[in-house]
VOLOZA-986814 format. One record per atom (N, C-alpha, C): residue number from 1; residue in three letters; x, y negated, z negated. Coordinates in nm, 3 decimals. Atoms other than C-alpha are relative to their C-alpha. Example, Ala and Ser with C-alpha at 12.3 -4.5 7.8 and 13.67 -1.06 7.14 Angstrom:
# VOLOZA-986814
{1, 'ALA', {0.089, 0.119, 0.000}}
{1, 'ALA', {1.230, 0.450, -0.780}}
{1, 'ALA', {0.090, -0.120, 0.000}}
{2, 'SER', {-0.082, 0.119, 0.006}}
{2, 'SER', {1.367, 0.106, -0.714}}
{2, 'SER', {-0.077, -0.109, -0.073}}
//
This chain:
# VOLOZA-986814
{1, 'UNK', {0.030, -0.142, -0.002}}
{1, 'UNK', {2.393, -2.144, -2.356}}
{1, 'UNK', {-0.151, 0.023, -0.003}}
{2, 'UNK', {0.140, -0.068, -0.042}}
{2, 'UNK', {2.037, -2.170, -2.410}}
{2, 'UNK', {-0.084, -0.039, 0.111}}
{3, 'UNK', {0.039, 0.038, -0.126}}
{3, 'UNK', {1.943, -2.365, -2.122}}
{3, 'UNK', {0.029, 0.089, 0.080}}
{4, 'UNK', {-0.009, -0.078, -0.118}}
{4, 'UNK', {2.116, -2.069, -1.922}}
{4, 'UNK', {-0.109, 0.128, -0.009}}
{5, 'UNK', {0.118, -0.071, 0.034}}
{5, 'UNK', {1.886, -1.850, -2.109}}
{5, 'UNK', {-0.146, 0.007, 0.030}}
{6, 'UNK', {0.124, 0.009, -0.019}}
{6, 'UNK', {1.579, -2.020, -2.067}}
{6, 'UNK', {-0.040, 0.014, 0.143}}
{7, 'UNK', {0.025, -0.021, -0.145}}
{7, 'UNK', {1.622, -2.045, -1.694}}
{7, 'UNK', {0.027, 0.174, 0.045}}
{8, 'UNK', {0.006, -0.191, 0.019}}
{8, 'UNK', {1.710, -1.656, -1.688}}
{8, 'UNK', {-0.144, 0.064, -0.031}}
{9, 'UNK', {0.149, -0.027, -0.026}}
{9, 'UNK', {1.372, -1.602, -1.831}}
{9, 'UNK', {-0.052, -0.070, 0.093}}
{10, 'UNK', {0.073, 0.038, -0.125}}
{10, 'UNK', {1.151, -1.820, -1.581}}
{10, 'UNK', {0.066, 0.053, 0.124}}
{11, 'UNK', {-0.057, -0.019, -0.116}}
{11, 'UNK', {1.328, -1.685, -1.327}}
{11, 'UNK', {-0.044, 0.162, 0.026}}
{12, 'UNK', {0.067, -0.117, 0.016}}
{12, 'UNK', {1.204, -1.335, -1.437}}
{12, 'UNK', {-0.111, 0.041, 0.021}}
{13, 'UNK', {0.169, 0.022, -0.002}}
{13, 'UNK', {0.865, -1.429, -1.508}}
{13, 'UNK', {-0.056, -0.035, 0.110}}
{14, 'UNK', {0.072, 0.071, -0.103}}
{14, 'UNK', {0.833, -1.592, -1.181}}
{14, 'UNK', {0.027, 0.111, 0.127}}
{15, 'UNK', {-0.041, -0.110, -0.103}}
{15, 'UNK', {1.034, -1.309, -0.966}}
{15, 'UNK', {-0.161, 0.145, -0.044}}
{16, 'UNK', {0.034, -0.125, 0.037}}
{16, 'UNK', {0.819, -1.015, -1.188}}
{16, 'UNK', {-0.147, -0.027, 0.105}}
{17, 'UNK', {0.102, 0.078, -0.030}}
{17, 'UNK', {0.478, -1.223, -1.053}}
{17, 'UNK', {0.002, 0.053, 0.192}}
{18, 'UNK', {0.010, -0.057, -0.125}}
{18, 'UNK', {0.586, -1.128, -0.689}}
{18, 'UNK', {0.014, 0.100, 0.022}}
{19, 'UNK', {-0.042, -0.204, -0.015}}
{19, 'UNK', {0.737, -0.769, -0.715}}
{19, 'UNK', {-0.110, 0.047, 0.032}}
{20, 'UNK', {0.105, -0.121, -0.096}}
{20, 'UNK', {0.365, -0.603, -0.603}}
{20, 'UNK', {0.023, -0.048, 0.193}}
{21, 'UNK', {0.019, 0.065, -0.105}}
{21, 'UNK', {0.393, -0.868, -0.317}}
{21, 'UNK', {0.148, 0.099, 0.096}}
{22, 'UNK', {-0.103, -0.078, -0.076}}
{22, 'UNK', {0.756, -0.715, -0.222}}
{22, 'UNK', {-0.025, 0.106, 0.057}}
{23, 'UNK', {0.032, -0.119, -0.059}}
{23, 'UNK', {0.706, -0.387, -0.213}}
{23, 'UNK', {-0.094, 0.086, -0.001}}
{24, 'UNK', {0.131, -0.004, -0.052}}
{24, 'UNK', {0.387, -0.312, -0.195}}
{24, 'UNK', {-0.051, 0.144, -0.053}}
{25, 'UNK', {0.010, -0.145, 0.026}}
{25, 'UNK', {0.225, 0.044, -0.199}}
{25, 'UNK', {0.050, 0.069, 0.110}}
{26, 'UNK', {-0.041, -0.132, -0.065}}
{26, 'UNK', {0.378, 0.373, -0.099}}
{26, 'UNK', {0.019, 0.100, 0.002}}
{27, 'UNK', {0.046, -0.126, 0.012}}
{27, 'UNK', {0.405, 0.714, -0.019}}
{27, 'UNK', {0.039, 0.056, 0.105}}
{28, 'UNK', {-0.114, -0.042, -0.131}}
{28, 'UNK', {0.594, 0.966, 0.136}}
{28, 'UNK', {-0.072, 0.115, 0.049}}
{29, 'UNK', {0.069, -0.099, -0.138}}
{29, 'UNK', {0.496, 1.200, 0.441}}
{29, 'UNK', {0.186, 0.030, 0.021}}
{30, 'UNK', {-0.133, -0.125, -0.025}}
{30, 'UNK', {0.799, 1.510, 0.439}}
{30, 'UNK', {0.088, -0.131, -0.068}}
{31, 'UNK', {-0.094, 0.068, 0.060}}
{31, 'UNK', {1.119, 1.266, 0.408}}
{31, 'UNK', {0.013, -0.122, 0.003}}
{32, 'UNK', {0.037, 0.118, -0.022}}
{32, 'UNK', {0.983, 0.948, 0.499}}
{32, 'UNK', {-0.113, -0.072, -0.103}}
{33, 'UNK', {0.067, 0.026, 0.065}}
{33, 'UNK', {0.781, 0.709, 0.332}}
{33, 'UNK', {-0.063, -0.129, 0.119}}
{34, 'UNK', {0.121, 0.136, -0.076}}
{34, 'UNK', {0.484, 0.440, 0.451}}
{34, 'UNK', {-0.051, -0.037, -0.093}}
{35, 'UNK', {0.029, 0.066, 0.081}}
{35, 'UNK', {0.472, 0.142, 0.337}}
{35, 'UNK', {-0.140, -0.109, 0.060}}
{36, 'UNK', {0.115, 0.049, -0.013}}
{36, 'UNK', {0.194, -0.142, 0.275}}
{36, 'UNK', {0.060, -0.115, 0.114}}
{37, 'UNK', {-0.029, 0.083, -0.161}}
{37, 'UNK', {0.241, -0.347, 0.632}}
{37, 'UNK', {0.068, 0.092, 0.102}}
{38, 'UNK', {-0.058, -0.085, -0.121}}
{38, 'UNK', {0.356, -0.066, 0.825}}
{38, 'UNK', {-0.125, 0.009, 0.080}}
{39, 'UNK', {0.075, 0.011, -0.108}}
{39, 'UNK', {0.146, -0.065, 1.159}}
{39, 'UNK', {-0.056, 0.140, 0.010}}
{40, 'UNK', {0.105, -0.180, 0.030}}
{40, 'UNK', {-0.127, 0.258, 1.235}}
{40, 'UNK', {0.048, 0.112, 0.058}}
{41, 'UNK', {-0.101, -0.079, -0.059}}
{41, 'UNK', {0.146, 0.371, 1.501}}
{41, 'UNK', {0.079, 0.073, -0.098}}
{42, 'UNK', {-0.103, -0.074, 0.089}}
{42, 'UNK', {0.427, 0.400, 1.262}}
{42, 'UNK', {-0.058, 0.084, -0.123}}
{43, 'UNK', {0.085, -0.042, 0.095}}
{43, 'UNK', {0.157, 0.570, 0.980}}
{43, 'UNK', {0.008, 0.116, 0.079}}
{44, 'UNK', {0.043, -0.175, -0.079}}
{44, 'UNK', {0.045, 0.875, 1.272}}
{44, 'UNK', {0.143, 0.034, 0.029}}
{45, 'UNK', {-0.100, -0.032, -0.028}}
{45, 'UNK', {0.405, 0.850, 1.400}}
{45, 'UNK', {0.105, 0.063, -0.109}}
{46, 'UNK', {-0.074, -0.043, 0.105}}
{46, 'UNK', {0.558, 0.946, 1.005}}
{46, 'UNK', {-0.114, 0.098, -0.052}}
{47, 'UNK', {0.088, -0.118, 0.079}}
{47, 'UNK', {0.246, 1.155, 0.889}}
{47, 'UNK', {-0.079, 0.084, 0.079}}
{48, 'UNK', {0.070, -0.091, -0.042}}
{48, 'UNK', {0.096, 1.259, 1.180}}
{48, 'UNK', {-0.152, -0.031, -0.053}}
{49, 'UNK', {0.074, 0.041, 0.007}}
{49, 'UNK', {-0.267, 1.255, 1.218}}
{49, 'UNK', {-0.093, 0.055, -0.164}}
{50, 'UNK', {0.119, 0.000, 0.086}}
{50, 'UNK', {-0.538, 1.231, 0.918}}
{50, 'UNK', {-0.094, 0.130, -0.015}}
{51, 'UNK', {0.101, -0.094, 0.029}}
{51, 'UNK', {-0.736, 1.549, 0.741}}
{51, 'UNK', {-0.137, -0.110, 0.050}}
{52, 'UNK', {0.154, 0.052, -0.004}}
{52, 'UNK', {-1.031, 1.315, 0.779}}
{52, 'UNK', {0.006, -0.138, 0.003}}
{53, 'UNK', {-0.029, 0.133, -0.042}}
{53, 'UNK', {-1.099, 0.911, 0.873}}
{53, 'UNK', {-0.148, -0.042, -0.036}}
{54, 'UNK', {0.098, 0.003, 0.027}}
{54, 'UNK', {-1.379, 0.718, 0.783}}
{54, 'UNK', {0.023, -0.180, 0.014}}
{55, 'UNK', {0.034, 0.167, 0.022}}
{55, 'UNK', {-1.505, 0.346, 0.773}}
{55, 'UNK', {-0.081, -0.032, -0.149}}
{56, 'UNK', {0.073, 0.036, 0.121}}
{56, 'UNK', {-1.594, 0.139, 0.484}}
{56, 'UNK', {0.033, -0.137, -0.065}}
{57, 'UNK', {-0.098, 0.111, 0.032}}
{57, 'UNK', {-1.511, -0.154, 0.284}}
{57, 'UNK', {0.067, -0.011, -0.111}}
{58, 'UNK', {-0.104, 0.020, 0.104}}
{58, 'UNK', {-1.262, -0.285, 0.046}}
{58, 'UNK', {0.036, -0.147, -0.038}}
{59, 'UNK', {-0.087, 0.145, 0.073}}
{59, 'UNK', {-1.089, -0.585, -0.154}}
{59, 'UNK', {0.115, 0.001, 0.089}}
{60, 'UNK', {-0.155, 0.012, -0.040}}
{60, 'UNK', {-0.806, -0.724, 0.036}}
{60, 'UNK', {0.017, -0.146, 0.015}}
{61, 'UNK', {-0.113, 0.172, -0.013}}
{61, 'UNK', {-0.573, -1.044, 0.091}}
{61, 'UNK', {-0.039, -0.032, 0.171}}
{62, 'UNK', {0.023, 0.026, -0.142}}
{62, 'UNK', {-0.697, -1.192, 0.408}}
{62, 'UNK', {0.040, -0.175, -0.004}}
{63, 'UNK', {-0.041, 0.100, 0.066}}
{63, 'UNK', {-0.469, -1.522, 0.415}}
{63, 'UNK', {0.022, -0.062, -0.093}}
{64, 'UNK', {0.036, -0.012, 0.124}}
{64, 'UNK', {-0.440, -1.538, 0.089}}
{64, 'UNK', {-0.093, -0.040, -0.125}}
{65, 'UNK', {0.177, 0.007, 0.129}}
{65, 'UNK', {-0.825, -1.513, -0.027}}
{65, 'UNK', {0.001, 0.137, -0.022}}
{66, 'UNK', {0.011, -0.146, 0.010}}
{66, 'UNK', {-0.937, -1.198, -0.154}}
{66, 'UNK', {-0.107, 0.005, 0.106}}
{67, 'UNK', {0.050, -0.020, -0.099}}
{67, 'UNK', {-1.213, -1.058, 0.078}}
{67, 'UNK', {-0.065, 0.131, -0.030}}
{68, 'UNK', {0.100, -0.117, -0.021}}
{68, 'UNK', {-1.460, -0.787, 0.097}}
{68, 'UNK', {-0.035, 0.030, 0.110}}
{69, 'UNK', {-0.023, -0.026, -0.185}}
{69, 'UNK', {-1.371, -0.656, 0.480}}
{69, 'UNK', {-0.014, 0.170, 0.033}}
{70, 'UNK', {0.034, -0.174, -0.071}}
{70, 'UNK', {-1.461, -0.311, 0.687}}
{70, 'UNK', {0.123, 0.021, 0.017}}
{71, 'UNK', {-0.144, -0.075, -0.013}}
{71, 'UNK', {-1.154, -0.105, 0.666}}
{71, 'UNK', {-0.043, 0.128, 0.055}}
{72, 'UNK', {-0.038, -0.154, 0.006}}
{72, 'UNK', {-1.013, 0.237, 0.793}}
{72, 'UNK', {0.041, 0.037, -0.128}}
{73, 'UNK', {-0.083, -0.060, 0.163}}
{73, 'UNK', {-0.967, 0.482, 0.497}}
{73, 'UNK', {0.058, 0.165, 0.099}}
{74, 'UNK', {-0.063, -0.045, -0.051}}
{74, 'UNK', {-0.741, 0.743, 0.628}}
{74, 'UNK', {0.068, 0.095, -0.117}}
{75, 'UNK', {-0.054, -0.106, 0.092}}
{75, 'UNK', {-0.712, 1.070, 0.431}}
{75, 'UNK', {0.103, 0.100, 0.023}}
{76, 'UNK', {-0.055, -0.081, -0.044}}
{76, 'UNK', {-0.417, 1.263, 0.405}}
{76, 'UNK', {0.035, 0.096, -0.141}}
{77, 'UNK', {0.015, -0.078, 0.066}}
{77, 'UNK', {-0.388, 1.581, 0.214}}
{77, 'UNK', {0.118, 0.160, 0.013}}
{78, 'UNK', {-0.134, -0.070, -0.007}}
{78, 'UNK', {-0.038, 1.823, 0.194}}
{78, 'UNK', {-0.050, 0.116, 0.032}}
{79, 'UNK', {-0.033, -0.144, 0.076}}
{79, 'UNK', {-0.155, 2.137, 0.025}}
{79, 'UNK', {-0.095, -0.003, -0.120}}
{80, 'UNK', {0.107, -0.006, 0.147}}
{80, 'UNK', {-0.417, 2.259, -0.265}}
{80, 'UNK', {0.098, -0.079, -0.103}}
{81, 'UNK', {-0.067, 0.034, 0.180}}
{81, 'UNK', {-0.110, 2.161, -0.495}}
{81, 'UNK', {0.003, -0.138, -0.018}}
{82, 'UNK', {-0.007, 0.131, 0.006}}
{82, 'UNK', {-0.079, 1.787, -0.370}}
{82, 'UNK', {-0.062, -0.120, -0.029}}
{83, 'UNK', {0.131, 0.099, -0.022}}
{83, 'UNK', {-0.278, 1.467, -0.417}}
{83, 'UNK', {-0.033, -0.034, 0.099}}
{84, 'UNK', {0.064, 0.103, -0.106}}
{84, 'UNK', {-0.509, 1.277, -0.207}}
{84, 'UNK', {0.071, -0.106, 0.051}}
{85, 'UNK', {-0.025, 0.100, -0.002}}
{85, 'UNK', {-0.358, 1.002, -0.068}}
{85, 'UNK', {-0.086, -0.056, 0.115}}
{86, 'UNK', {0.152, 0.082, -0.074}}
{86, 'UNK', {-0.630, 0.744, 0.099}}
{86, 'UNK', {0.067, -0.124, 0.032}}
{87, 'UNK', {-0.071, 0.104, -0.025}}
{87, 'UNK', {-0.454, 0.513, 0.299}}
{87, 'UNK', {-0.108, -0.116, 0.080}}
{88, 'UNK', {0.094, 0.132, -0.028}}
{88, 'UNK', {-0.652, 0.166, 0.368}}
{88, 'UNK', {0.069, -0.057, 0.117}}
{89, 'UNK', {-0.104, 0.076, -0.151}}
{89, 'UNK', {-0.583, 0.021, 0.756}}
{89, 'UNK', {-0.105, -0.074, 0.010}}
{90, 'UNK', {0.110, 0.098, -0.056}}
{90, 'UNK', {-0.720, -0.323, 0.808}}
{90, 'UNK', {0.101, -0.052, 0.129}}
{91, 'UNK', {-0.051, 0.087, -0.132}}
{91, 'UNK', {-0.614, -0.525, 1.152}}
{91, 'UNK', {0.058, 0.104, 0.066}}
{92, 'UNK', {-0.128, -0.064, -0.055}}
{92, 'UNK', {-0.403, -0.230, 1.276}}
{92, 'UNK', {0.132, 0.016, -0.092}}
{93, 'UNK', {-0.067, 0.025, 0.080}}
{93, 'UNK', {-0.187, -0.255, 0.944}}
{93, 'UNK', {-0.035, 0.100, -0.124}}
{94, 'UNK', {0.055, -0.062, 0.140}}
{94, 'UNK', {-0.158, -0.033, 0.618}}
{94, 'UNK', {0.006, -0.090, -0.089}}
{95, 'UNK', {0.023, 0.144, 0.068}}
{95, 'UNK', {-0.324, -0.264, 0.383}}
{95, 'UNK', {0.032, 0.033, -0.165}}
{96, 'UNK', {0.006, -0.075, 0.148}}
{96, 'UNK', {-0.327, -0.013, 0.039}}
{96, 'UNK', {-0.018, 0.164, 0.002}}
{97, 'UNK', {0.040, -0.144, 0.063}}
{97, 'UNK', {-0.267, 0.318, -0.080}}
{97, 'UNK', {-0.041, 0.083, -0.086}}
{98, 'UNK', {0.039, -0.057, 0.115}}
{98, 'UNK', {-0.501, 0.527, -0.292}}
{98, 'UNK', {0.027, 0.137, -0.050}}
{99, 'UNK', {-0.008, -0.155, 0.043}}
{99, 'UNK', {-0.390, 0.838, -0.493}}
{99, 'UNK', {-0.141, 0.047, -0.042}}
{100, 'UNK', {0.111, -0.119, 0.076}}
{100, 'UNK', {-0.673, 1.056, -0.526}}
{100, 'UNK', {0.025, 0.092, -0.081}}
{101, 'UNK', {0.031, -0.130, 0.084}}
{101, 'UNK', {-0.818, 1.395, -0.662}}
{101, 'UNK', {0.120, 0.124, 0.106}}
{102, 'UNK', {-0.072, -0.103, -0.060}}
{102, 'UNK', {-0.621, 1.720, -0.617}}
{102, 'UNK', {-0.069, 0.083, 0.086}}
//
């Protein structure tokens, strides 16, 4: 019994360790949502185009090093009542999503 136990934990600890990797960041546009590896098509094609676009850089996973690379930041903005959301496109790919200011 505790051997089934102990492997039950590591098996937790080692799954919990990937869960950002699964599903990533996201954020919904009307009844849809975009996620982190969705392409810049399917991003304009579910939200439609960007209050505002800009270049800059960021931290990201580039084979798995981290990296300090020129990104798209890609602002989209509902309504005075909603947040910011600042979506990060490296390669043609959504790489990260930032909640902003209201």
């Amino acid at each position: 019994m505790l051997k089934i136990n102990f492997v039950t934990f590591l098996a937790a600890i080692l799954l919990s360790a990937y869960i950002p990797h699964i599903h990533g960041d996201s954020f919904r546009c009307g009844r849809k949502l975009v996620h982190t590896g969705d392409t810049r098509a399917e991003l304009l094609r579910v939200c439609g185009e960007p209050i505002h676009k800009d270049r800059g850089r960021a931290e990201v996973d580039v084979d798995g090093i981290r990296k300090n690379v020129s990104v798209e930041r890609w602002h989209y903005k509902k309504s005075s009542r909603t947040l910011e959301h600042i979506v990060i496109v490296y390669r043609g790919s959504v790489e990260k999503v930032i909640v902003g200011n209201r």
